[in-house]
C-alpha positions in Angstrom: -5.7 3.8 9.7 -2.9 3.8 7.1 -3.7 1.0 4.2 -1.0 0.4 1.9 -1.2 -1.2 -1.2 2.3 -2.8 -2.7 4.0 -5.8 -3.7 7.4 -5.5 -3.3 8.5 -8.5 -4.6 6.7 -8.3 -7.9 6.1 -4.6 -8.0 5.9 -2.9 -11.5 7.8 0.4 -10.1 10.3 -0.8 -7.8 9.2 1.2 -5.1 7.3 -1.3 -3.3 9.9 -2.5 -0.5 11.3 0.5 -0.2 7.9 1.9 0.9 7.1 -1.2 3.0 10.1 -0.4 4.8 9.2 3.1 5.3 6.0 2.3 7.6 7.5 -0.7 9.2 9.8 2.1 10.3 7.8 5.0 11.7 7.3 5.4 14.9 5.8 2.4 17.0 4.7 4.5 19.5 2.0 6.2 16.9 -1.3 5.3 17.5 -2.6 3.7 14.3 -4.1 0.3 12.8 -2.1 -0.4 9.7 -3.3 -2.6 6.8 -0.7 -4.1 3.9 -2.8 -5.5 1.4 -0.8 -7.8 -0.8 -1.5 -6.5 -5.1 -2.0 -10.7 -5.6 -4.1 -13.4 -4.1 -1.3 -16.0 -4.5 2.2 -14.1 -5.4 3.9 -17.5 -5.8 2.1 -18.3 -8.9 2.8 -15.4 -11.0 5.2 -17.3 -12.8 3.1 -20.1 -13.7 0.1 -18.2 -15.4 0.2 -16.5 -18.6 -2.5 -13.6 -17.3 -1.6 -12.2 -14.0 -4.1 -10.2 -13.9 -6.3 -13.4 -13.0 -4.1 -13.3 -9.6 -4.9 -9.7 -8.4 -6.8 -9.6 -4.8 -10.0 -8.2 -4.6 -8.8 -4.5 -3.0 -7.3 -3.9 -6.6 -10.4 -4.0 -8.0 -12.3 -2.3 -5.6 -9.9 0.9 -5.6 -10.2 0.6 -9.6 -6.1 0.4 -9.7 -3.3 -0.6 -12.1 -0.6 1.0 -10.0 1.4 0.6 -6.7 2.2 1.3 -4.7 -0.4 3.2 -2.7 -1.0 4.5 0.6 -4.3 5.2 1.5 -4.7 7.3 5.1 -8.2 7.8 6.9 -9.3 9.2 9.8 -11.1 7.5 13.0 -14.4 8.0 11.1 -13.5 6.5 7.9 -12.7 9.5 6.3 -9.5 9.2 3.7 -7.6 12.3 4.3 -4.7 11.5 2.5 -3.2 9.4 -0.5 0.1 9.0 -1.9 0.5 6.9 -5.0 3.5 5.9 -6.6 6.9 7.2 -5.6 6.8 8.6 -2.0 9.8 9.5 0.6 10.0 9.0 4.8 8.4 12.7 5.3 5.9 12.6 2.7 4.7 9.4 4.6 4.5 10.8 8.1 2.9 13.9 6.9 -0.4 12.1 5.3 -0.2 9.5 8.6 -0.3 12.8 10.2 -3.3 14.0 8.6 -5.6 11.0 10.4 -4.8 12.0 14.1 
């Protein structure tokens, strides 16, 4: 299972789409669940509140982050065995899918 965790219209780093479109990218043939999980619980009304932080989804807390994006990779079990954060290119990406089959 590969989780990642961006925003890429509202991302603080920039980095978000271009990650995005990295996994929507890799090989469909791969045998793997992925999960995006959306940094807000309603994106459109960032502009409208003066704390966005009020907005962030409940993964954001649960992972204790104020970063993205994130890519979180775990095995059939459950067990995370690998993690990019931030900045991360096309074969730094298939590497730690890699790492869950």
């Amino acid at each position: 299972t590969a989780l990642l965790i961006a925003t890429p219209a509202w991302c603080q780093t920039a980095s978000c789409g271009p990650v995005v479109d990295l996994l929507v990218e890799l090989d469909p043939s791969a045998s793997m669940n992925v999960i995006h999980a959306e940094v807000y619980t309603t994106p459109d009304l960032l502009d409208e509140v003066p704390d966005r932080t009020e907005l962030l989804g409940p993964i954001i807390g649960t992972y204790g982050m104020d970063f993205e994006p994130s890519l979180i990779v775990a095995d059939a079990d459950g067990l995370v065995t690998a993690r990019l954060d931030f900045s991360f290119d096309r074969s730094e990406m298939a590497a730690a899918i890699a790492t869950a089959t």
